[in-house]
DSSP file (Angstrom, degrees, kcal/mol; ACC not computed):
  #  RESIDUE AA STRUCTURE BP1 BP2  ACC     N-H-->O    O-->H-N    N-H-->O    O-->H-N    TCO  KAPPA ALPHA  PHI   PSI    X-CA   Y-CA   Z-CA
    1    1 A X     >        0   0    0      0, 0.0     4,-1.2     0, 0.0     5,-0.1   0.000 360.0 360.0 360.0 -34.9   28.4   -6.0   14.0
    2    2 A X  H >>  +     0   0    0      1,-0.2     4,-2.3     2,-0.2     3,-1.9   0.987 360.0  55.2 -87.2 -59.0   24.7   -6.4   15.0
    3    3 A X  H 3> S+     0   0    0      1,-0.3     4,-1.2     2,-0.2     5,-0.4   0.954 104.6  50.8 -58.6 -42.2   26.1  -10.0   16.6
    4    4 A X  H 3> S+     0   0    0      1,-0.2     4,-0.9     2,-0.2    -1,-0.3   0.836 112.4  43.5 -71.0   3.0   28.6   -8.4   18.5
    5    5 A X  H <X S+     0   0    0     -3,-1.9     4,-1.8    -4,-1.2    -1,-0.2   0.877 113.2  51.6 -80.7 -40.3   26.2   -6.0   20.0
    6    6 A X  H  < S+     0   0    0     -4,-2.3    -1,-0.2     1,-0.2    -2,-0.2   0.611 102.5  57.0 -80.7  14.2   23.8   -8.6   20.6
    7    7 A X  H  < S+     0   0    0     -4,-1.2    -1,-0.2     1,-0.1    -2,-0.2   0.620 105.7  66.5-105.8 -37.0   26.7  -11.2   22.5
    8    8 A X  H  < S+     0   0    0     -4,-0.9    -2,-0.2    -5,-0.4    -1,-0.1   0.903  82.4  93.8 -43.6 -55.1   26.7   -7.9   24.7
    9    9 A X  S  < S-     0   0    0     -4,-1.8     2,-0.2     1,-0.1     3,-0.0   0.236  78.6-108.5 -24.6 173.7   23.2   -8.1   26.1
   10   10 A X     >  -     0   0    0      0, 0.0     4,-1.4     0, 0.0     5,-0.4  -0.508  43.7 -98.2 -96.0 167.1   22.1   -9.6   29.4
   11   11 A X  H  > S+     0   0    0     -2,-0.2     4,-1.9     1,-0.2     5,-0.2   0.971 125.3  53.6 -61.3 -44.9   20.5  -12.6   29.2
   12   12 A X  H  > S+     0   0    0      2,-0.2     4,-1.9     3,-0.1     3,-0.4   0.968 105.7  52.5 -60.4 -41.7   17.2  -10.8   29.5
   13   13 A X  H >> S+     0   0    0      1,-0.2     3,-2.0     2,-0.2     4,-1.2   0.843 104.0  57.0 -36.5 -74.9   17.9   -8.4   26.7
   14   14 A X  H 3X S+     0   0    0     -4,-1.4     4,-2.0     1,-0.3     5,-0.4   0.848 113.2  41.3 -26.5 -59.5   18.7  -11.2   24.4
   15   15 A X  H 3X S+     0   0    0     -4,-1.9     4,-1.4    -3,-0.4    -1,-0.3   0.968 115.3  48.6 -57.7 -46.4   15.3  -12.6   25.1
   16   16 A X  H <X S+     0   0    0     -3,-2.0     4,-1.6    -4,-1.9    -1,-0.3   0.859 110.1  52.7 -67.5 -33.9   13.5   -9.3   25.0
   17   17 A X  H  X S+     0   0    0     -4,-1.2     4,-0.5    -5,-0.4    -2,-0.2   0.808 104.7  56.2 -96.1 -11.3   15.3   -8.5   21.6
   18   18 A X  H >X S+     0   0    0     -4,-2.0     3,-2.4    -5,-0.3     4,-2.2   0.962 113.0  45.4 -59.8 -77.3   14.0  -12.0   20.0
   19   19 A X  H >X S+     0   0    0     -4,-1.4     3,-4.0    -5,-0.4     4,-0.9   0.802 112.9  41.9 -36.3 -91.7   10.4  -10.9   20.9
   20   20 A X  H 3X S+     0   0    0     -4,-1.6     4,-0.6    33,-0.4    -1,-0.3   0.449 114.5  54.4 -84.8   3.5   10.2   -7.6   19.9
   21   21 A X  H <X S+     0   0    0     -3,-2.4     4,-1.6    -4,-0.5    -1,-0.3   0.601 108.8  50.4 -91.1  -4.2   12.3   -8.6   16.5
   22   22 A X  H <X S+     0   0    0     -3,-4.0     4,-1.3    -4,-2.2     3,-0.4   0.962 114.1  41.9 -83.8 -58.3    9.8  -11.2   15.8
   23   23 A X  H  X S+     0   0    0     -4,-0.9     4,-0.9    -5,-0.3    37,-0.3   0.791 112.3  60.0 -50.6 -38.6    6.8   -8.5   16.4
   24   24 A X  H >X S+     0   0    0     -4,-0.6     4,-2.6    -5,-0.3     3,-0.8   0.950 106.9  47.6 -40.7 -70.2    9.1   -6.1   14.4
   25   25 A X  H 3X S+     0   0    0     -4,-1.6     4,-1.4    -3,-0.4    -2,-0.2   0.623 111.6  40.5 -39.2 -39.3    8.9   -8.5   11.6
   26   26 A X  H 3X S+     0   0    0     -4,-1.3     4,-1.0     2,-0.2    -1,-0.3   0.572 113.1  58.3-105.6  -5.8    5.3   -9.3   11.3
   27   27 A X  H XX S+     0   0    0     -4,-0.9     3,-0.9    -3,-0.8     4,-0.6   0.929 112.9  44.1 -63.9 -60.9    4.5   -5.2   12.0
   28   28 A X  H >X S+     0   0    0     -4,-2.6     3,-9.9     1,-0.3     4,-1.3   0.941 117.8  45.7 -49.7 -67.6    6.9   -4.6    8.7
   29   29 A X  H 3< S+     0   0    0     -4,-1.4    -1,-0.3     1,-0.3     6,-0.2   0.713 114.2  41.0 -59.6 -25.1    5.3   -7.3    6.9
   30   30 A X  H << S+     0   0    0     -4,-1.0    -1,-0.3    -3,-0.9    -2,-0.2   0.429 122.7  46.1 -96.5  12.5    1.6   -6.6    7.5
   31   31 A X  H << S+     0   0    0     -3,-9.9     2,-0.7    -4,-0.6    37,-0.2   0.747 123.1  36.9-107.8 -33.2    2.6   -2.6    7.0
   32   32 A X  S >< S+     0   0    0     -4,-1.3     3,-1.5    -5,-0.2    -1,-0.2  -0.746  71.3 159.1-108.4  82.9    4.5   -3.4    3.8
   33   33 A X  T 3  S+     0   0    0     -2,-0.7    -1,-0.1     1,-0.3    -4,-0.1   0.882  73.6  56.2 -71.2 -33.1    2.8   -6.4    1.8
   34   34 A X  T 3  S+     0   0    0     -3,-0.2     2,-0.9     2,-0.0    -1,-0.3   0.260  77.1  99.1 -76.0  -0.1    4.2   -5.8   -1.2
   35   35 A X    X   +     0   0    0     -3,-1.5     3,-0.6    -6,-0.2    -3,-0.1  -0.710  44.5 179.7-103.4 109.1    7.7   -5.9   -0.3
   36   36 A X  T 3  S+     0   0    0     -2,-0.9    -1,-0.1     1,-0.2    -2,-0.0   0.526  73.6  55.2 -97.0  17.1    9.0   -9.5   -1.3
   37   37 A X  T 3  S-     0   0    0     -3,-0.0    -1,-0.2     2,-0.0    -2,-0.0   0.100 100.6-120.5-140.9  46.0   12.4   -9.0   -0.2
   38   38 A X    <   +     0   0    0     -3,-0.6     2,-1.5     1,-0.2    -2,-0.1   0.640  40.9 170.9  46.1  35.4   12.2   -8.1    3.2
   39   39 A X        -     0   0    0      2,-0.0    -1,-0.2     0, 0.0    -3,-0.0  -0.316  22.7-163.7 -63.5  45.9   14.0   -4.6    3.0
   40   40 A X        -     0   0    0     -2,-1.5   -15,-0.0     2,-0.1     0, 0.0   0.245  22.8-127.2 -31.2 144.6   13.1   -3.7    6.6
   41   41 A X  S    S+     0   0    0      2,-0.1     2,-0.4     1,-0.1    -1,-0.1   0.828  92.4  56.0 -87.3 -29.3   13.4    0.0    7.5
   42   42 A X  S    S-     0   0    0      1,-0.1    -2,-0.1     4,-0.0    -1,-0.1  -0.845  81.3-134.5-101.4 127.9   15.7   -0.6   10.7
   43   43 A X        -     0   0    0     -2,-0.4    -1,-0.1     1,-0.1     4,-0.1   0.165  24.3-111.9 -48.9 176.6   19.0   -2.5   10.4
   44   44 A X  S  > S+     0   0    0      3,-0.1     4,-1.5     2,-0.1     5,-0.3   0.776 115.6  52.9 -86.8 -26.6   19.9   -5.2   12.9
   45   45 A X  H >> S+     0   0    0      2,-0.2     4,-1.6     1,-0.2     3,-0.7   0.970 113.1  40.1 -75.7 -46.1   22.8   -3.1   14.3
   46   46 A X  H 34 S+     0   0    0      1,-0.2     6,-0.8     2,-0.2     4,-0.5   0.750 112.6  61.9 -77.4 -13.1   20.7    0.2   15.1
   47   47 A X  H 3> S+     0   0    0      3,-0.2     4,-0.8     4,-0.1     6,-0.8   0.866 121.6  21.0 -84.1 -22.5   17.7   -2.3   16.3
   48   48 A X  H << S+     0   0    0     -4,-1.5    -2,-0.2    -3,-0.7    -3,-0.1   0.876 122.9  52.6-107.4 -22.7   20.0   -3.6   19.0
   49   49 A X  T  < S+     0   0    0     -4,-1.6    -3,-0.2    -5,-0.3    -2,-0.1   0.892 114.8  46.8 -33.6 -58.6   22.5   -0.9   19.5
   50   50 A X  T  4 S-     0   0    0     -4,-0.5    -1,-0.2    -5,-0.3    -2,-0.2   0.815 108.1-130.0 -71.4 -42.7   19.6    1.3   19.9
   51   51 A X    ><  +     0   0    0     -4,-0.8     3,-2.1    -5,-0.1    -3,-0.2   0.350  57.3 157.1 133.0  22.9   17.8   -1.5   22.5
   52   52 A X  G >   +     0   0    0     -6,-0.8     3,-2.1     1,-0.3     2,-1.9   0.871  56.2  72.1 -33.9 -52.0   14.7   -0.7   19.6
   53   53 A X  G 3  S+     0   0    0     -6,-0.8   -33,-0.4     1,-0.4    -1,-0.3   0.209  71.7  83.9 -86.8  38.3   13.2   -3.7   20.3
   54   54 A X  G <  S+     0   0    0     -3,-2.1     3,-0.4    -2,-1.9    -1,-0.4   0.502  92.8  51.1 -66.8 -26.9   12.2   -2.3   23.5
   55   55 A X  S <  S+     0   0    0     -3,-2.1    -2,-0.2     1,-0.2    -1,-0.2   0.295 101.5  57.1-102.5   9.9    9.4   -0.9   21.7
   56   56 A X        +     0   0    0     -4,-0.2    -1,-0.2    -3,-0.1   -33,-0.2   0.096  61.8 115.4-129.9  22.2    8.2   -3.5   20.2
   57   57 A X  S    S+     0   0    0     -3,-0.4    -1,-0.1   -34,-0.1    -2,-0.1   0.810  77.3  64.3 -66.5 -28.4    7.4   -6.2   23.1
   58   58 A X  S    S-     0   0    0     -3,-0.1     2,-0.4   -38,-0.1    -3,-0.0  -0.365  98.7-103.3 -89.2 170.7    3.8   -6.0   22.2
   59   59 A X        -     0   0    0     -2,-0.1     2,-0.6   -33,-0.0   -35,-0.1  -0.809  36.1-137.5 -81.0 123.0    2.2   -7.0   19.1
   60   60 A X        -     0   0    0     -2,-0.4    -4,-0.0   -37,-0.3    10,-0.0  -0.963  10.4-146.8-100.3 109.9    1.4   -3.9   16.8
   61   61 A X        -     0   0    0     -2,-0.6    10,-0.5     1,-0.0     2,-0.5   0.085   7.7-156.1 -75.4 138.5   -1.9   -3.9   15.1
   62   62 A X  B     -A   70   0A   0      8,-0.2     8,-0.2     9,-0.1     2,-0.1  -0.979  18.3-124.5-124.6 145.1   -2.1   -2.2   11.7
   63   63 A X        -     0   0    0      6,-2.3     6,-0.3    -2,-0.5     5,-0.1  -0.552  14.5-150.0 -73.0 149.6   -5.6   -0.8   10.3
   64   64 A X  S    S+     0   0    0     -2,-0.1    -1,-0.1     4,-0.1     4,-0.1   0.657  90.2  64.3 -95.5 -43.4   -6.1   -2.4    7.3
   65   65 A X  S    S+     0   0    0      1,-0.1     2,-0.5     2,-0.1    -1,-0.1   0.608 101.9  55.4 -57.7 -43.0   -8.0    0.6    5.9
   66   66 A X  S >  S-     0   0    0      3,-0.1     3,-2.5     0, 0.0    -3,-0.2  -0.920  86.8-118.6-125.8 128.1   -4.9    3.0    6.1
   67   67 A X  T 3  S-     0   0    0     -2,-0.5    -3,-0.1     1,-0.2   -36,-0.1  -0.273  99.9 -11.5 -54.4 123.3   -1.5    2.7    4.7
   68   68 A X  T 3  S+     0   0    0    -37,-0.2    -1,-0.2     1,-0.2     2,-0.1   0.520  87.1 143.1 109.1 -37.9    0.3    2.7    8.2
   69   69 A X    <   -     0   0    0     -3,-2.5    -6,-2.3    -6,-0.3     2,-0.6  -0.331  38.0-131.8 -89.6 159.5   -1.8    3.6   10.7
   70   70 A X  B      A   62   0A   0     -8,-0.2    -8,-0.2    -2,-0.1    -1,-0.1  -0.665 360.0 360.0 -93.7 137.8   -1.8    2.3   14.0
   71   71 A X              0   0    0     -2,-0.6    -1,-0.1   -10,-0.5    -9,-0.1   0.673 360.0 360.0 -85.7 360.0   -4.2    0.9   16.5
């Protein structure tokens, strides 16, 4: 399903939703360390359905210090 949503897209989306699932990805990983099997909290169909990775064009920081938190 998450491909046909993303075959939907404009060309920018598609480009925009590569970015901000790669940023997605290394936010999870550096919030969740422990997790070796990449059980990510957002699907792929509600991350593009939803156009999430709108929020995620930037790189997101985690404090190191606090389970979570953001910079």
């Amino acid at each position: 399903m998450a491909l046909q949503v993303f075959i939907t897209l404009s060309y920018e989306q598609k480009e925009r939703s590569v970015i901000g699932a790669n940023n997605y990805v290394e936010y999870y990983k550096s919030k969740n360390p422990g997790d070796n099997e990449a059980k990510f909290s957002i699907n792929a169909y509600e991350f593009l359905s939803n156009m999430m990775f709108e929020e995620y064009q930037q790189k997101v920081k985690v404090k190191k210090e606090t389970l979570g938190g953001l910079i």
